[in-house]
N, C-alpha and C positions, 0 to 999 in steps of 0.2 A: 899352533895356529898362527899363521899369517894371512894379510891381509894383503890382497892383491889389488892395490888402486889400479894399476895398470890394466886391467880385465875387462871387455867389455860383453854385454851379451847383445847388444842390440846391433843395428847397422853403425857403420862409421859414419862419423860425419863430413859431410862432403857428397855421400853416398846417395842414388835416389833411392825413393821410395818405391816399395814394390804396388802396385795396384789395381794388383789383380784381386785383392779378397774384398773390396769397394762391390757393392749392392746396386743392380741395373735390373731395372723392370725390363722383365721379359717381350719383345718386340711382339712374337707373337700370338700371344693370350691377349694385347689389350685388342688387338683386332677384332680379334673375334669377340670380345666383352663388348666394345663397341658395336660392333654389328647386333650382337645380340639384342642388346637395350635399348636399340632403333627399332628392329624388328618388336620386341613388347609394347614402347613406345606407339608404333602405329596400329597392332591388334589393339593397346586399350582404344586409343582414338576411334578405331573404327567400331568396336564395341560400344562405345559412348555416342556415338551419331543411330547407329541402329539401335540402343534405347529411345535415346531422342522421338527420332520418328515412331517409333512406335507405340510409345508413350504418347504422344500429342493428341490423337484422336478418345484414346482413354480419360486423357486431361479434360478434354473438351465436353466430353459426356455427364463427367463427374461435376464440371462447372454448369452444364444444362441441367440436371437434374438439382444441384444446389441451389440453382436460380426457381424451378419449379416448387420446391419446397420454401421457398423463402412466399413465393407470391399463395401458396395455400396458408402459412401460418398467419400471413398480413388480413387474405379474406374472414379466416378463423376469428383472429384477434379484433380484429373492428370491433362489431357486436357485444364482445366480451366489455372490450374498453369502455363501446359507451354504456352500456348497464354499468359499469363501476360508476361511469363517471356521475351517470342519473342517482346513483346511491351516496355515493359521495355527498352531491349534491342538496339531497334531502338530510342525510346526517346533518352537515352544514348549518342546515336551516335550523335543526333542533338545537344545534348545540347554541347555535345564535340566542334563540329562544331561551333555554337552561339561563345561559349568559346574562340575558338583560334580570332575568326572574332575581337571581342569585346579584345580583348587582341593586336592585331596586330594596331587596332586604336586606343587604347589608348597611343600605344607607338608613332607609329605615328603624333598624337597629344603633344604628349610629345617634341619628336624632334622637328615640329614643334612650340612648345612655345618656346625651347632655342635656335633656330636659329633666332624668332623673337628678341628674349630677345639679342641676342648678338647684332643683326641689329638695336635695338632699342638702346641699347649701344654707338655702335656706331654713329649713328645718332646724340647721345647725348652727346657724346666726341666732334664731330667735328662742332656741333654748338656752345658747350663751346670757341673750339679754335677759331670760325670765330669771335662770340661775342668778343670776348677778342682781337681779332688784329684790330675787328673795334673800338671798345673804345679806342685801343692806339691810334688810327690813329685820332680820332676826341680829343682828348684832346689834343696830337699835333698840330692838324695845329688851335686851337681852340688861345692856348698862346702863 
């Protein structure tokens, strides 16, 4: 086995380069890709204007008749509205009513508990004092 440093397999140097196996888009394909994707290009465009128009009067129909149904449900609704608003209002007035009822007895009940509560006080003061005079009296005559 020897080793041949002398050997080369590539070009020499000095030498040019070959470049011919270097990658070039083909001239005449992008033409026609060109052309092509102008020509789709203005079919959609011109697809999209003849929706357009032709849509518009359909658009405008759909917006009349939304405006028609808007002004039936307003005539509809009035009526409705104000019978709530009349029921409403009569609820209102009851619950005002309940309100003050339920507020007059609670106070009621109130005064009542501190007139118990002073009576029950008292009650309790003057059983303290009776307790207390009968114990001095029975440990008195007791000694």
């Amino acid at each position: 086995m020897t080793d041949d440093a002398t050997k080369t397999t590539g070009p020499e140097m000095g030498s040019q380069a070959d470049d011919s196996f270097a990658w070039t888009e083909p001239e005449s394909r992008t033409g026609e890709a060109s052309a092509k994707a102008r020509e789709w290009l203005s079919q959609l465009q011109s697809m999209i204007e003849q929706l357009a128009t032709t849509a518009a009067p359909v658009a405008r129909e759909i917006g009349a008749k939304a405006a028609e149904l808007a002004a039936l449900a307003g005539e509809k609704a009035g009526p409705v509205a104000q019978k709530a608003a009349e029921v409403t209002g009569k609820a209102g007035e009851k619950l005002a009513v309940k309100g003050r009822d339920i507020a007059a007895e609670l106070r009621r009940d109130a005064a009542a508990a501190k007139t118990n509560t002073e009576t029950a006080t008292d009650i309790a003061e003057s059983t303290a004092t009776e307790s207390t005079t009968s114990d001095d009296r029975t440990t008195t005559g007791v000694a």
